[in-house]
C-alpha positions as CSV (number, residue, x, y, z in Angstrom):
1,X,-5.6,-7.5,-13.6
2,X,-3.8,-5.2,-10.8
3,X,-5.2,-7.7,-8.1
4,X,-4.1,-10.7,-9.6
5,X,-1.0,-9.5,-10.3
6,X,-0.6,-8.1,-6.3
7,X,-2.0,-11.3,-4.9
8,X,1.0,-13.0,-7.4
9,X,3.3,-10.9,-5.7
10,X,2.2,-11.5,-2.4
11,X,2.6,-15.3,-3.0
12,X,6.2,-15.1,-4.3
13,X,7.1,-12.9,-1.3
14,X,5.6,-15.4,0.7
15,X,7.7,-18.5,-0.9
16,X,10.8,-17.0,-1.9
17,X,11.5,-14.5,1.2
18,X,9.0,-15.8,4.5
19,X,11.8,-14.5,7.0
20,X,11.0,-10.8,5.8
21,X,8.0,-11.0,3.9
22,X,6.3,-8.5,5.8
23,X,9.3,-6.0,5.4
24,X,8.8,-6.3,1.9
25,X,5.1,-5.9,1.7
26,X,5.5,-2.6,3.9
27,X,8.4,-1.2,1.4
28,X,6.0,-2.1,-2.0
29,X,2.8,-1.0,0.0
30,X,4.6,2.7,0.0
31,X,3.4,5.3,-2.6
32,X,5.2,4.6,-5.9
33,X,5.6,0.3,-5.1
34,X,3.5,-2.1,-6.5
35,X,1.3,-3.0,-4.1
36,X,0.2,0.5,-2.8
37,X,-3.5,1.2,-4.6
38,X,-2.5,4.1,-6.5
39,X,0.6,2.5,-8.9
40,X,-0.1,1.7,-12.1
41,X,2.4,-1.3,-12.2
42,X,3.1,-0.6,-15.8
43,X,6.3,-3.5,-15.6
44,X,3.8,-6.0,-15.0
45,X,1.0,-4.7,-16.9
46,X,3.0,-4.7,-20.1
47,X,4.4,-7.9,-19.1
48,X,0.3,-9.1,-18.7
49,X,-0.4,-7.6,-22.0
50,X,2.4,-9.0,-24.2
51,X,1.5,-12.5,-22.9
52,X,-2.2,-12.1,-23.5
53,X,-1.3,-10.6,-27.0
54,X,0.9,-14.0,-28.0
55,X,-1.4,-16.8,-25.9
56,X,-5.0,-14.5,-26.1
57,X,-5.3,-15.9,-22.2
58,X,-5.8,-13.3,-19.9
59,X,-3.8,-13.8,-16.8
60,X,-2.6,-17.1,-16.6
61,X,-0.4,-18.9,-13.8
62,X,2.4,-18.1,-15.8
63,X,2.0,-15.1,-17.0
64,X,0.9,-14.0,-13.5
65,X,4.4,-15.0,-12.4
66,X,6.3,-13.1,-15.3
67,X,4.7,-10.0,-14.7
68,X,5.5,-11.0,-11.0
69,X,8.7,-11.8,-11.3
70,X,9.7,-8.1,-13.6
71,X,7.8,-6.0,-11.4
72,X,9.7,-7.0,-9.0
73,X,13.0,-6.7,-10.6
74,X,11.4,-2.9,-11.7
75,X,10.6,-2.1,-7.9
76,X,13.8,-3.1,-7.4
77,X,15.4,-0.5,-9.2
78,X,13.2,2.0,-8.2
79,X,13.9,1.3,-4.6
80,X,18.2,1.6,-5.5
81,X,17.4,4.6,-7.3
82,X,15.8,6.1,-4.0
83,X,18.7,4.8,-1.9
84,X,21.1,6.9,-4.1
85,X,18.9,10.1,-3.4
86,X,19.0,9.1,0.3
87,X,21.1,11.0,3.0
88,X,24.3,8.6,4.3
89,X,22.3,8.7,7.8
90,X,19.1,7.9,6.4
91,X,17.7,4.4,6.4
92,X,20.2,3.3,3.1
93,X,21.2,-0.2,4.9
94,X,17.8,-1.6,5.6
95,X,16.5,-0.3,1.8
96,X,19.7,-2.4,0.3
97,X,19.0,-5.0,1.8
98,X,15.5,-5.5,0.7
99,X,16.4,-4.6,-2.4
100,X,18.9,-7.6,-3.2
101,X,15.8,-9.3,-1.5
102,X,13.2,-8.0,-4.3
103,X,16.0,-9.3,-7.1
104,X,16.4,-12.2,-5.7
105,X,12.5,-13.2,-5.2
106,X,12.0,-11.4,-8.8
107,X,14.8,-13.9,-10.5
108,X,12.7,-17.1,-8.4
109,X,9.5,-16.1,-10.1
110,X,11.2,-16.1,-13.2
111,X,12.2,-19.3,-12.7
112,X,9.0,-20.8,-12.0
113,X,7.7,-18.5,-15.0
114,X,9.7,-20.0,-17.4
115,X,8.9,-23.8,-16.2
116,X,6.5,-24.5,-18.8
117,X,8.1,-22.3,-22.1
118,X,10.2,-24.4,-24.3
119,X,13.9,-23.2,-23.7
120,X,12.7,-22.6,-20.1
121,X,16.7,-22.4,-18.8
122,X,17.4,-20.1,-21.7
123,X,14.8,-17.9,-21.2
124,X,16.1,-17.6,-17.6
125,X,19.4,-17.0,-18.8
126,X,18.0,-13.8,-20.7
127,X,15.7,-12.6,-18.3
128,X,19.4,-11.8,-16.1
129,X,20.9,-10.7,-18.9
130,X,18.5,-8.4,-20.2
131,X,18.0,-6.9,-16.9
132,X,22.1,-6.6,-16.5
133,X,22.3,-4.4,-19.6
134,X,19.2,-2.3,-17.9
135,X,21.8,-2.1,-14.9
136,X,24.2,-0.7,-17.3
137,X,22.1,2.2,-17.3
138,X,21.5,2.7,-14.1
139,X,25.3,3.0,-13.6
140,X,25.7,5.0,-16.2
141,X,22.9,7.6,-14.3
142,X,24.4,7.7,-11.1
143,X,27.6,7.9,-12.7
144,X,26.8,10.9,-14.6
145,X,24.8,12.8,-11.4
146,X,28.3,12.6,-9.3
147,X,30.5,13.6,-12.1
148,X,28.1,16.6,-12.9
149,X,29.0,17.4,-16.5
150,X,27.2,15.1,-18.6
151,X,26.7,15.6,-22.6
152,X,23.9,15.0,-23.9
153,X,25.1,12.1,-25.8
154,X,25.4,10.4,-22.5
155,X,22.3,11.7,-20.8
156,X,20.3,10.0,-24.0
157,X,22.6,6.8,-23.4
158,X,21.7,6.9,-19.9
159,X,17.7,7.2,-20.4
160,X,17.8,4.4,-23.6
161,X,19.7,2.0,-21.4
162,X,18.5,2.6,-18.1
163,X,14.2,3.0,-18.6
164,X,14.4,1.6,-23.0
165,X,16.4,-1.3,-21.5
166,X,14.0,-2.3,-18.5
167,X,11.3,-2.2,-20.9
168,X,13.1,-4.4,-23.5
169,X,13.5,-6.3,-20.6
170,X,9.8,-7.2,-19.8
171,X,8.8,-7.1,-22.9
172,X,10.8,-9.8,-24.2
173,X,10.4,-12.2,-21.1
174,X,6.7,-12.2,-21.5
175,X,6.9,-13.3,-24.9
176,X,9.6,-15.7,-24.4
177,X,7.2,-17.1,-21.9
178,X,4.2,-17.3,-24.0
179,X,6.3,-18.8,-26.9
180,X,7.1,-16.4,-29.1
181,X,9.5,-16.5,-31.9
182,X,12.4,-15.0,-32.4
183,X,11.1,-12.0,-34.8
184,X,8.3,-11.6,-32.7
185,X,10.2,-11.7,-29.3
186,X,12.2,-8.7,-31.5
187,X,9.4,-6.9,-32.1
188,X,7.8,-7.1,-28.5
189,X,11.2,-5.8,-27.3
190,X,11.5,-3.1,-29.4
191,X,7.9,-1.7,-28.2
192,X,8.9,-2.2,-24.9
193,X,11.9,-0.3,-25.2
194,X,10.2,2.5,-27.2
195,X,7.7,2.7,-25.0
196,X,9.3,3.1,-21.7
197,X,11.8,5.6,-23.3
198,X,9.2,7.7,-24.4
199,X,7.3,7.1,-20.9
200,X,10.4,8.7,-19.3
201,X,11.4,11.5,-21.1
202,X,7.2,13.0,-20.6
203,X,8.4,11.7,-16.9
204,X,11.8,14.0,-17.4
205,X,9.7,17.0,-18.8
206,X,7.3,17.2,-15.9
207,X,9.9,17.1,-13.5
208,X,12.7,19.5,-15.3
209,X,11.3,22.3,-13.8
210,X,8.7,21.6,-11.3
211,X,8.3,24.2,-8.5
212,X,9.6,23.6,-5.1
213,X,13.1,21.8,-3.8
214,X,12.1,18.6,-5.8
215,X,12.8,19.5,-9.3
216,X,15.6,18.1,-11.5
217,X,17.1,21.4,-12.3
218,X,16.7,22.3,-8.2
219,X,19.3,18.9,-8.0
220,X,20.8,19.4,-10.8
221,X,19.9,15.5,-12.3
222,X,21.9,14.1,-14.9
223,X,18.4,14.1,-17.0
224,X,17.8,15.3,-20.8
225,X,15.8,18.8,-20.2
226,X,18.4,19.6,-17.4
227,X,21.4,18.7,-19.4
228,X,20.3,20.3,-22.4
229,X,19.5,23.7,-20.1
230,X,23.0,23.4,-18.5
231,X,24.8,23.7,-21.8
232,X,22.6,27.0,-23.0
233,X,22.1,28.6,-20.0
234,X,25.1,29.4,-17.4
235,X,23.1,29.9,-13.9
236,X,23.3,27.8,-10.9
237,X,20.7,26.8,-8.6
238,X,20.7,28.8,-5.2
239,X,21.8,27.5,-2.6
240,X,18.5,26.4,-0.7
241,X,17.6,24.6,-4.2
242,X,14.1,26.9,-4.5
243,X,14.4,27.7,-8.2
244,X,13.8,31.5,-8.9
245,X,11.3,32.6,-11.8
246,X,13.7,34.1,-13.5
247,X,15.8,30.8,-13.5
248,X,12.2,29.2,-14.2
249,X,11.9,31.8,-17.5
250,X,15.5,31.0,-18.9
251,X,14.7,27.6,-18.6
252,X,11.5,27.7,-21.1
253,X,13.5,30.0,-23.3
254,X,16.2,27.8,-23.5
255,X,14.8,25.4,-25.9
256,X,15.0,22.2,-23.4
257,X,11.5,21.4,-23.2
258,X,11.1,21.7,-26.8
259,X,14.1,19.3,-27.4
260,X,12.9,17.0,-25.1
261,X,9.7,17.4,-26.7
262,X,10.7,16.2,-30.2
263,X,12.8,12.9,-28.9
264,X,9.4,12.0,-26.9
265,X,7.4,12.6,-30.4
266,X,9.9,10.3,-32.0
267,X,9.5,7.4,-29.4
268,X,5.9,7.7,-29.7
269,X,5.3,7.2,-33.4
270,X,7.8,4.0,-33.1
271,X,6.0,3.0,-30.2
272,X,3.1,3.2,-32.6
273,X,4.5,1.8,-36.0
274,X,5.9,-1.6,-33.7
275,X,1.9,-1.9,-32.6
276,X,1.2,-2.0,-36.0
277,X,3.9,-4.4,-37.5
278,X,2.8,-6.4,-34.4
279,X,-1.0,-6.4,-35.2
280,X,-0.2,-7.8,-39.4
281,X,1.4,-10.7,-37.2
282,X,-2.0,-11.2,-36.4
283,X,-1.3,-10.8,-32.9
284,X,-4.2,-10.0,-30.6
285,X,-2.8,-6.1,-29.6
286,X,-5.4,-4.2,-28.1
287,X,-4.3,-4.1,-24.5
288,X,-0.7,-3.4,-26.0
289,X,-2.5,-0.2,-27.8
290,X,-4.4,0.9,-24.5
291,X,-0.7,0.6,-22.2
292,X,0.4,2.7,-24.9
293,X,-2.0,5.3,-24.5
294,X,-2.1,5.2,-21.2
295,X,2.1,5.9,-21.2
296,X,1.0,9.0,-23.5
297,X,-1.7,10.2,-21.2
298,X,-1.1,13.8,-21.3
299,X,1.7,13.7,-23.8
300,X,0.1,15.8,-26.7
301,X,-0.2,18.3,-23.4
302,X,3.3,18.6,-23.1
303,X,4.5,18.4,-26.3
304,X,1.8,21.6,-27.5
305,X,2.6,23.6,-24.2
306,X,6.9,23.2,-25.2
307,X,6.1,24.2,-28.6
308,X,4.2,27.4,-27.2
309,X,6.8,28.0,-24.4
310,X,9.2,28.5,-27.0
311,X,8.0,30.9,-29.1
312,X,6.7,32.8,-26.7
């Protein structure tokens, strides 16, 4: 499935950006991108698996060029997101640039997606929208980082929109694509945006407090563990950003990884219950239930060891 889905995005780089195709295969060939061995590609996999659960064909031109077309509107992001954590003498310009490149050949493959679905221009239309109220949350993210005093109202907001909305967002062109209906289009949006959440607040709890420079507390990120920790705990990061144990202590004590802990529980039993309203549809969701797990790989880990942390 990974192949074919690389060898799709190969092609639409190829048609939809010759001039720097190569540019763009070196960016996604970088650890983290879609096309370097070691990334799981979840946009396109759940993108792959939705389509396979409405049409029961595995990897079809079209939906080959859906889970194209998101993963490329998911590297995307990724790549703006690394451009904000970028130095202003760094290589910012050049990442921009093939960034509006990666939307622009993502949007094509759409296009060419949607040829054969029955409301083909409609489903285009929501493919941009959908992705422009996953935008919303990345705004809202980088808007929070530079302000600096986030609640956690907004820091919620932020993940919902930002990594729930992306995965609405592939979730619901797939089915579009494979002709879905309405309900069901619902319901496949509703898993993906469940699904993702949950995939980024175990993503959030790994990184809260991770040793070394890298860490969210060390940059103080806008995230849910680090917001929570900043309103229980008042201690700021030294200077060097090289987190001390006894800031590492306060932060188990402080009850962040457990909160963070519960919301992730919650996102995974909806996650769950949508597979199973899904599956009485009589929809064919056994690759949908094996993304899932494969999003909670480790989760039951990291809920345990927050639960322990704490009352210790």
């Amino acid at each position: 499935m990974l192949e074919a889905l690389r060898t799709q995005i190969h092609e639409v780089l190829e048609s939809m950006a010759p001039s720097i195709r190569a540019e763009l295969a070196g960016l996604l060939s970088r650890p983290g991108y879609a096309l370097h061995p070691d990334t799981p590609c979840r946009a396109g996999v759940l993108a792959l698996e939705v389509h396979a659960a409405i049409s029961r064909e595995r990897a079809s031109k079209s939906a080959l060029l859906a889970a194209a077309a998101v993963e490329l509107q998911m590297e995307a992001a990724y790549l703006f997101d690394e451009v904000a954590d970028q130095p202003s003498n760094g290589r910012r310009g050049e990442d921009l640039a093939l960034a509006i490149a990666l939307l622009t050949a993502g949007a094509g493959a759409a296009v060419d997606a949607a040829a054969g679905s029955c409301d083909s221009s409609g489903n285009v239309r929501r493919f941009c929208s959908a992705y422009g109220e996953a935008c919303a949350g990345q705004f809202l993210d980088a808007m929070l980082q530079r302000r600096g005093d986030a609640t956690l109202e907004e820091a919620l907001q932020a993940t919902c929109l930002k990594s729930g909305g992306l995965g609405s967002f592939i979730a619901g062109f797939a089915a579009r694509v494979a002709g879905a209906d309405a309900e069901a289009v619902a319901l496949f949006e509703r898993f993906g945006m469940n699904t993702f959440t949950l995939g980024q607040l175990l993503d959030d709890m790994r990184d809260a407090c991770a040793p070394g420079q890298l860490s969210d507390l060390a940059q103080r990120k806008a995230t849910l563990p680090v917001v929570f920790y900043g309103q229980e705990v008042d201690s700021s990061v030294p200077l060097d950003g090289m987190l001390t144990p006894d800031i590492y202590k306060s932060y188990e004590r402080s009850g962040a990884p457990l909160y963070v802990a519960i919301l992730a529980q919650a996102y995974m039993v909806r996650a769950q219950k949508d597979l199973s309203l899904l599956a009485r549809r009589a929809y064919a969701v056994g690759g949908l239930g094996r993304f899932l797990k494969s999003v909670e790989v480790g989760a039951e880990a990291i809920l345990s060891a927050a639960r322990v942390r704490l009352v210790a």
